[in-house]
N, C-alpha and C positions, 0 to 999 in steps of 0.2 A: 564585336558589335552585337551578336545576336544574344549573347548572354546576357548584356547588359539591357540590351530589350525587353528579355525576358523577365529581368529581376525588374526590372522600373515599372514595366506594364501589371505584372503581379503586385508589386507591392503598392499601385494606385486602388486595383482591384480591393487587397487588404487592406486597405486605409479605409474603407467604407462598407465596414463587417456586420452591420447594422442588420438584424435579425439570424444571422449566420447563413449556411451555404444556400439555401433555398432563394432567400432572397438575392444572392449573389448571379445564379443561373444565369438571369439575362445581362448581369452587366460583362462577364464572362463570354453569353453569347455576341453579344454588341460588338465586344472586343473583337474578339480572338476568330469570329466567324465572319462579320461584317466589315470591320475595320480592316482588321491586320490578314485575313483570309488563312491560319492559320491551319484553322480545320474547315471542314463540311460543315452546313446543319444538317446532314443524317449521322456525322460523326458524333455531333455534339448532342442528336438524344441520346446515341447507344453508349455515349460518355457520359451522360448524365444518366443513365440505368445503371452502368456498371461501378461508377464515383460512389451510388445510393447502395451499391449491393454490398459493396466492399467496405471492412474497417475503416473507418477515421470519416473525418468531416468530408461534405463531398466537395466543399469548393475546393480544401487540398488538396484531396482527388482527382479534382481537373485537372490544376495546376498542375501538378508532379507530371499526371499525363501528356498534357499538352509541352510543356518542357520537353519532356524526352521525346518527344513527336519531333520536334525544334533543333534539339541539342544532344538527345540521349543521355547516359545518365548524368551528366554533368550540368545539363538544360533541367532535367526530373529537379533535381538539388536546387540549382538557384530560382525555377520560379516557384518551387517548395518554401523557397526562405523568403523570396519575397512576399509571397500573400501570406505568411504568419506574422513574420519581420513586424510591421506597422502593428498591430493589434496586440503581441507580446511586450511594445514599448511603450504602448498607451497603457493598459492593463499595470504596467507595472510600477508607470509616473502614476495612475490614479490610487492605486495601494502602497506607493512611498509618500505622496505630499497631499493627501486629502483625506481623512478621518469623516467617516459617514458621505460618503460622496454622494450617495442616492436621493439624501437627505436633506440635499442644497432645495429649493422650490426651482428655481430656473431648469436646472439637471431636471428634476421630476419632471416638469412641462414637457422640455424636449424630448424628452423621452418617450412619454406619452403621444406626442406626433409622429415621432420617429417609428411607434408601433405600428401605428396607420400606414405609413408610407410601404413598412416592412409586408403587410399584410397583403397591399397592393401590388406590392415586387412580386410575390408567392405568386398570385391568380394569374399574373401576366405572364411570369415564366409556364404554369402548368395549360393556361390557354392559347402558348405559343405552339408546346408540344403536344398538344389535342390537335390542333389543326396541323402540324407536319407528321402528325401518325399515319404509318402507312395502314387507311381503314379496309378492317377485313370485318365479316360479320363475328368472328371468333375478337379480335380484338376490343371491339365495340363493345361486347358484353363484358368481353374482361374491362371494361374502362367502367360501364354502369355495376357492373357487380362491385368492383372494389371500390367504389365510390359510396354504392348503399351501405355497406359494410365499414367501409368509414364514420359516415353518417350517425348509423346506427351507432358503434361503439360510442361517439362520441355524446350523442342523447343519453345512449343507457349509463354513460359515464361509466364504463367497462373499460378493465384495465388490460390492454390487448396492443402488442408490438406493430406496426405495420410490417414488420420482417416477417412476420409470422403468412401475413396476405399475400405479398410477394414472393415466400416460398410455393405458394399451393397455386397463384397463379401459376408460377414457372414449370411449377409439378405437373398442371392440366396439359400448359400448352406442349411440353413435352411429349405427353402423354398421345395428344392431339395430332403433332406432327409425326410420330414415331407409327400411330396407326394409319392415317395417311400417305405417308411414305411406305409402308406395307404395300397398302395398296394396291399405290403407281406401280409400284418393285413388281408386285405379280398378276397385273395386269396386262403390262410391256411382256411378259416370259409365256 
């Protein structure tokens, strides 16, 4: 029963891939946190840093995760299959029986709604996790600094990775707590 949860619930998730993992986030959160209580939502941001850190799309980064949390690796594998499943089958009717699919006018329309909506998925997911960040003044600014620097890249239309940000973030705060924990270490001695 639980696997079959796993595959059915992941591959409703995959059936509505519409902007890719990003926009996925909160229907993932909805699920799996709300609904089915599978995880935390502190799980589900440190799972959503670690999905974004690591190789591959993050919503199948959830998913494998969240799986294996469930099932281990047998759980990892079928909600892995499930949230691709749907979107590998659609992707592959639409490149077997439709020639210029983009091209249809209706497909264009929705599509173009369907950007909107994706866009709105994004802000809601990243202003769920603003507001369950555990605020520190050190965090805070990392959240305005990589923000401006986003920003930035994206006006000066500079061609710059966000993995690049997110390393030097992690580098600071490292950096930050290792001198801090100094500290404490010889201030107790």
């Amino acid at each position: 029963m639980a696997l079959w949860e796993l595959f059915y619930t992941f591959a409703k998730i995959g059936l509505f891939t519409f902007g890719g993992g990003y926009a996925m986030i909160p229907i993932i959160e909805n699920i799996c946190v709300e609904e089915k209580k599978w995880i935390t939502h502190d799980e589900m941001m440190n799972l959503t840093v670690i999905a974004e850190s690591t190789p591959g799309p993050i919503a199948i980064n959830c998913a494998t995760f969240i799986g294996y949390r469930k099932s281990k690796l047998l759980g990892s594998v079928v909600a892995t299959i499930g949230m691709v499943l749907p979107s590998l089958v659609i992707i592959y009717l639409i490149s077997q029986l439709l020639d210029n699919f983009l091209e249809i006018t209706w497909v264009a329309h929705a599509l173009s709604g369907i950007k909107v909506a994706v866009g709105i998925l994004i802000v809601d997911a990243a202003i769920k996790m603003i507001k369950k960040m555990k605020k520190s003044a050190l965090s805070v600014a990392f959240l305005i600094v990589a923000c401006a620097v986003m920003l930035a890249v994206d006006v000066l239309s500079i061609r710059f990775s966000s993995i690049y940000l997110m390393l030097a973030i992690a580098l600071i705060s490292l950096i930050v707590f290792t001198i801090s924990n100094s500290r404490k270490t010889s201030s107790k001695t």
